[in-house]
N, CA, C and O of each residue as an XYZ file, in Angstrom:
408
protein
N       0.828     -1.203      0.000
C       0.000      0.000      0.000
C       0.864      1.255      0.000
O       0.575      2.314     -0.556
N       1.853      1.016      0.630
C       2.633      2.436      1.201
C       3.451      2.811     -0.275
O       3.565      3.928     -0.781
N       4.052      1.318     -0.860
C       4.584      1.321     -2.503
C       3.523      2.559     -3.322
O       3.939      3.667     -3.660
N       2.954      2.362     -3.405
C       1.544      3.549     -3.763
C       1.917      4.897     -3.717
O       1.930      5.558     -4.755
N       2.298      5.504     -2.367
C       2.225      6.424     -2.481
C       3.833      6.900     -2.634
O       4.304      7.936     -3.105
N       4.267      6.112     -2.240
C       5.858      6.263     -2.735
C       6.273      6.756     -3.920
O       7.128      7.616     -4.133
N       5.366      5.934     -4.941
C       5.889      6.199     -6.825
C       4.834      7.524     -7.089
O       4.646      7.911     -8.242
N       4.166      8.183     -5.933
C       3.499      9.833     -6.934
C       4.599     11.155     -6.171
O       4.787     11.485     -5.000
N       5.169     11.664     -7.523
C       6.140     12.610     -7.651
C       5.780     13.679     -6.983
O       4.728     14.227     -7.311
N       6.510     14.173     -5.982
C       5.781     15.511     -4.825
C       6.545     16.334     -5.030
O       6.596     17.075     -4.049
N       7.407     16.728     -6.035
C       8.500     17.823     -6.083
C       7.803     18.835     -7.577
O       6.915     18.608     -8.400
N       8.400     19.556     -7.429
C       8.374     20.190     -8.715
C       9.642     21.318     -8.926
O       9.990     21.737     -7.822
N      10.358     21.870     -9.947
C      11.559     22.326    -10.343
C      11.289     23.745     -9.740
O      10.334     23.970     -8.997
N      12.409     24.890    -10.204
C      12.276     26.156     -9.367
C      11.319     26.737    -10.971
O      10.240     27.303    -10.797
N      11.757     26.557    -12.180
C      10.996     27.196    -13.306
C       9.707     26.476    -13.032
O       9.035     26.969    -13.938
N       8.930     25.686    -12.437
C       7.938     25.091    -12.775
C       6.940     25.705    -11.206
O       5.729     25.862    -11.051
N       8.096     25.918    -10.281
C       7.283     26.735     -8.876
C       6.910     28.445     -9.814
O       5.777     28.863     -9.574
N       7.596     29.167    -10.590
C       7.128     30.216    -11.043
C       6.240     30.335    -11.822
O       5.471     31.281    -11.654
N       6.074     29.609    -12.712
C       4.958     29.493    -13.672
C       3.987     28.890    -12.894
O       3.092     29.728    -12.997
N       3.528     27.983    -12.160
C       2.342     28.005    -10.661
C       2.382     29.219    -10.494
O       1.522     29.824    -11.134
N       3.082     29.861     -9.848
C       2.678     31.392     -9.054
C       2.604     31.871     -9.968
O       1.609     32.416     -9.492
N       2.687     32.408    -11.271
C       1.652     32.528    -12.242
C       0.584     32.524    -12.252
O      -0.133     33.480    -11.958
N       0.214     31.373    -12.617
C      -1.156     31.091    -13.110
C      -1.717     31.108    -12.083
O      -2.885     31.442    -12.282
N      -1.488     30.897    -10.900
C      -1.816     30.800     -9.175
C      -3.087     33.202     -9.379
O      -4.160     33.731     -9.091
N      -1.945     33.462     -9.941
C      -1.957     34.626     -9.513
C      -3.191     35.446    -11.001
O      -4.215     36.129    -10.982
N      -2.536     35.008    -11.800
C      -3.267     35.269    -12.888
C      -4.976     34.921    -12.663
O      -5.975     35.597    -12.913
N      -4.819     33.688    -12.134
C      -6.491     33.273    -12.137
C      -7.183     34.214    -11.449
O      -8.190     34.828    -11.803
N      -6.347     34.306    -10.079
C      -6.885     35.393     -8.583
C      -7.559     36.578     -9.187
O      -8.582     37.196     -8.889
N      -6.278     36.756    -10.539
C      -6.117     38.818    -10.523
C      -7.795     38.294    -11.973
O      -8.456     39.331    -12.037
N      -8.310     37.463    -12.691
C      -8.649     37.099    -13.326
C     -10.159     37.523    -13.026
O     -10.880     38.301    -13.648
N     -10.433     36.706    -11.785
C     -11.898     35.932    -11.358
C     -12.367     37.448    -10.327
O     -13.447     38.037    -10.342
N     -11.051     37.783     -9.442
C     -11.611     38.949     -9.098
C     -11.933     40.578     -9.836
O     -12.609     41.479     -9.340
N     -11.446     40.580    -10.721
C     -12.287     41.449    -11.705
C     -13.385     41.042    -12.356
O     -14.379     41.758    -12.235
N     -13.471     39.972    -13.086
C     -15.177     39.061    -13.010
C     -16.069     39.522    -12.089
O     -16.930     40.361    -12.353
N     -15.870     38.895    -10.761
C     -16.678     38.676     -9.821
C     -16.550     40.148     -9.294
O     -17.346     40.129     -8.354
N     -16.124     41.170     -9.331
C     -15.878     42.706     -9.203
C     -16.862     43.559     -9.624
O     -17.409     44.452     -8.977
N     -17.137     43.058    -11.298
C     -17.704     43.682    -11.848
C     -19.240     43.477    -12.333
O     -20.143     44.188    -12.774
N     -18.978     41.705    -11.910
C     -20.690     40.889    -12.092
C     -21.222     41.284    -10.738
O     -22.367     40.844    -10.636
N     -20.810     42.001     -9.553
C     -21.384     42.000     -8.031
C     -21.782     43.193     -8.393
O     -22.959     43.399     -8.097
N     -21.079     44.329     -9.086
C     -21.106     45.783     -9.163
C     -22.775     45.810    -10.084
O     -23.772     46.415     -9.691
N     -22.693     45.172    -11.059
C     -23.805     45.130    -11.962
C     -24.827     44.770    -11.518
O     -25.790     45.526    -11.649
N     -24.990     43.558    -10.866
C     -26.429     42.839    -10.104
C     -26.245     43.530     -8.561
O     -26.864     42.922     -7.687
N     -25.753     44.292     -8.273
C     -25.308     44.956     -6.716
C     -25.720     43.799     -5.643
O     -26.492     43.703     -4.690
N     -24.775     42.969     -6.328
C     -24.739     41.841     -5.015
C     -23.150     41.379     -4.532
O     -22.358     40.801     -5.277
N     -22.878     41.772     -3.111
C     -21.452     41.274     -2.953
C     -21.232     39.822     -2.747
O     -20.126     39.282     -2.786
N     -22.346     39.235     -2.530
C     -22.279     37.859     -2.218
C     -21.505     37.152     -3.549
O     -20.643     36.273     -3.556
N     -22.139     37.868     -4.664
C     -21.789     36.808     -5.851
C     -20.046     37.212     -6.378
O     -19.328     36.438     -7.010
N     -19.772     38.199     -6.053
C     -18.512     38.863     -6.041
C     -17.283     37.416     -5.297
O     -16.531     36.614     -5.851
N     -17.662     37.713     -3.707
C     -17.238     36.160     -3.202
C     -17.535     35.099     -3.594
O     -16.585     34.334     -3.432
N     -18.294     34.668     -3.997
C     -18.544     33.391     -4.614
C     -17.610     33.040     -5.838
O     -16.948     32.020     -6.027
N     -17.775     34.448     -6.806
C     -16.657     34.173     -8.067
C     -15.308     34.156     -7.722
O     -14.611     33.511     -8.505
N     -14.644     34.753     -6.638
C     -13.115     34.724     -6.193
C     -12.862     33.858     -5.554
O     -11.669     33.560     -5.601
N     -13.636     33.091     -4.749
C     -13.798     31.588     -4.320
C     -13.782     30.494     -5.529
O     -13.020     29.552     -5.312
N     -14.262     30.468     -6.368
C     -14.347     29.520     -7.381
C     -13.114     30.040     -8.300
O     -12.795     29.262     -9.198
N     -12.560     30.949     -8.226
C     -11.022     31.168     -9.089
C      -9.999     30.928     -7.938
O      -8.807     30.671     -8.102
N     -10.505     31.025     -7.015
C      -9.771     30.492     -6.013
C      -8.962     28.986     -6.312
O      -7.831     28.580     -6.578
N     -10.568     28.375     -6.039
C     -10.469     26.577     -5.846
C      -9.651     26.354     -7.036
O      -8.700     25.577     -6.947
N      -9.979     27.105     -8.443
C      -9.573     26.312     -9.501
C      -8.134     26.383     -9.786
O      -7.431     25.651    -10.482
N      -7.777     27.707     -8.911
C      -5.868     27.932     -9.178
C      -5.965     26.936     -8.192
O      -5.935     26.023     -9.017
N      -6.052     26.370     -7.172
C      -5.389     25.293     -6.462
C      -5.585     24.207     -7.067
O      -4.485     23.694     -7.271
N      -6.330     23.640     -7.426
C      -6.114     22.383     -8.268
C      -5.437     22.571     -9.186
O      -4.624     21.670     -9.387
N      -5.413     23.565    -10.009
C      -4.310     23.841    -11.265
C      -2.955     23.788    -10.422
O      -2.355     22.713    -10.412
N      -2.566     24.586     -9.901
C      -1.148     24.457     -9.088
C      -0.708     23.942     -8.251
O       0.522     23.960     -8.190
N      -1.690     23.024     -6.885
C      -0.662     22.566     -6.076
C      -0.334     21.196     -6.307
O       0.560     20.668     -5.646
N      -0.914     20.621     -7.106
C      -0.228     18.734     -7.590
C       0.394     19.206     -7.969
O       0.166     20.361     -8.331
N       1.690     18.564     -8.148
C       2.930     18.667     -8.936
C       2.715     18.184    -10.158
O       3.364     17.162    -10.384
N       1.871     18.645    -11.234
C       1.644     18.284    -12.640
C       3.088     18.072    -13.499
O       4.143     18.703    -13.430
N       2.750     17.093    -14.211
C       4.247     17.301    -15.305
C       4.428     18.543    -15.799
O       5.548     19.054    -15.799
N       3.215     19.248    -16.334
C       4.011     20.251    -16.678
C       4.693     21.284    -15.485
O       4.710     22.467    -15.826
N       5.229     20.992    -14.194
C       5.984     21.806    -13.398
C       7.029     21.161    -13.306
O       7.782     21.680    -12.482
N       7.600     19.891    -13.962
C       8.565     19.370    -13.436
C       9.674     18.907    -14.999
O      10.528     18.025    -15.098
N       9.226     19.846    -15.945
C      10.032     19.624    -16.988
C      11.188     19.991    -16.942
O      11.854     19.686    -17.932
N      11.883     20.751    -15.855
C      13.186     21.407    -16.094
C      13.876     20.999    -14.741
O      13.914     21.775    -13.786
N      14.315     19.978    -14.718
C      15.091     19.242    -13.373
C      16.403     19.787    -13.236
O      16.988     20.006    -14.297
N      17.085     20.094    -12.022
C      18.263     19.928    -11.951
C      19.400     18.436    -12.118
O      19.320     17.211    -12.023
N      20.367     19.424    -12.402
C      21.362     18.148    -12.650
C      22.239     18.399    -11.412
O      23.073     19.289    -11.247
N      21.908     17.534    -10.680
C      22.995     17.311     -9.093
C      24.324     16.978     -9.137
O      24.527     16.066     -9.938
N      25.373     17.403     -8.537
C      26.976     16.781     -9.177
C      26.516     15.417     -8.194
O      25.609     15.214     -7.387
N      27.631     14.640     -8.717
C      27.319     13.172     -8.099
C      27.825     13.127     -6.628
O      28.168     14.279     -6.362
N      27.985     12.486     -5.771
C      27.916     12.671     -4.776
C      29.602     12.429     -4.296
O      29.758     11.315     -4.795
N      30.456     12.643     -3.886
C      31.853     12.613     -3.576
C      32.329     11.189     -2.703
O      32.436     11.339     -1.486
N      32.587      9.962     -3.216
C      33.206      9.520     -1.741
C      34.235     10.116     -0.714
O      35.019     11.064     -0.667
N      33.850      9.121      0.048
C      34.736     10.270      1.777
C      35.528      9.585      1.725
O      35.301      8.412      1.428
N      37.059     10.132      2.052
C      38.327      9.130      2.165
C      38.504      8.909      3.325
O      37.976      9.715      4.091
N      39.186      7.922      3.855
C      39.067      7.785      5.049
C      40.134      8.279      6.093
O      40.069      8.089      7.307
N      41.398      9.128      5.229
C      42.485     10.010      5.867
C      41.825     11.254      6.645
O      42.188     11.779      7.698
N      40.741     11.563      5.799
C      40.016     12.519      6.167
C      39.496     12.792      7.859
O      39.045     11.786      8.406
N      39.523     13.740      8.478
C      38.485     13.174      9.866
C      36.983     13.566      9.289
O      36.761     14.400      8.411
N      35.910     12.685     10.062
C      34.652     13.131      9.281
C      33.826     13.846     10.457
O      32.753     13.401     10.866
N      34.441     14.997     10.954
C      33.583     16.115     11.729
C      33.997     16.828     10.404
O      34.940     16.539      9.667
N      32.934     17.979     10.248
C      32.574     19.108      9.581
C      33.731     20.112     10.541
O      34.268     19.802     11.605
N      33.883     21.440      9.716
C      34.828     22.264     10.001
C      33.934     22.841     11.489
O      34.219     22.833     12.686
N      32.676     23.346     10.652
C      31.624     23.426     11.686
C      31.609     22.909     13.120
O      31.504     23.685     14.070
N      31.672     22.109     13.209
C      31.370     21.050     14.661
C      32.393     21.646     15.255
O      32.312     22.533     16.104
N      33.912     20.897     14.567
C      35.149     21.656     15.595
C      35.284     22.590     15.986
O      36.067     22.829     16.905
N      34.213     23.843     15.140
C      34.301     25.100     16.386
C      33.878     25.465     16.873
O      34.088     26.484     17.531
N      32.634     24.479     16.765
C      31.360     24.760     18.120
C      32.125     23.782     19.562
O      31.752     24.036     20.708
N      32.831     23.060     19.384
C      33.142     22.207     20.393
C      34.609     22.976     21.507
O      35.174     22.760     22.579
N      34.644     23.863     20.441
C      36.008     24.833     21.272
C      34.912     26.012     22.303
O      33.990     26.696     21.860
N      35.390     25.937     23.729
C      34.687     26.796     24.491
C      36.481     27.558     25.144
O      37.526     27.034     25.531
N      36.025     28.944     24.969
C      36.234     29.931     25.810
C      36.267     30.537     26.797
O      35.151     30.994     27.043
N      37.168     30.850     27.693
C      37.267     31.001     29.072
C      37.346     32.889     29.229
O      37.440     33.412     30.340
């Protein structure tokens, strides 16, 4: 069962997080001039919210799955370094948190 949820892809690239906030934003700036101008006309604010709510819902389903199209432009990671073993393996870091001062 757990295999399941293992193989659905939860990442998406940094070009593919901007184009979401895009369209994320586009829909918003979209539905609330719609619903701006259909509330202004029937002078109802209710329906105003209702339309920025429903451009709401629909940028979130458009953007927060990680759709293929957000994940076309992957990084390429350098490969990973083996550690030699001459080496000591504390970080430079550690050794100078471990030095105290009098």
């Amino acid at each position: 069962m757990l295999d399941i949820f293992k193989s659905i892809p939860t990442h998406m690239d940094y070009k593919g997080q901007k184009l979401a906030e895009q369209i994320f934003q586009g829909i918003i700036l979209i539905s609330a001039v719609i619903g701006f101008v259909y509330g202004l006309i029937i002078e109802q604010f209710g329906w105003t919210v209702y339309i920025v709510l429903a451009g709401f819902a629909i940028s979130c389903v458009l953007t927060l799955p990680p759709w293929p199209m957000y994940r076309k432009n992957p990084l390429s990671w350098q490969p990973v370094l083996p550690e030699t073993s001459g080496e000591s393996s504390q970080k430079p870091q550690e050794s100078l948190k471990k030095k105290k001062h009098k």
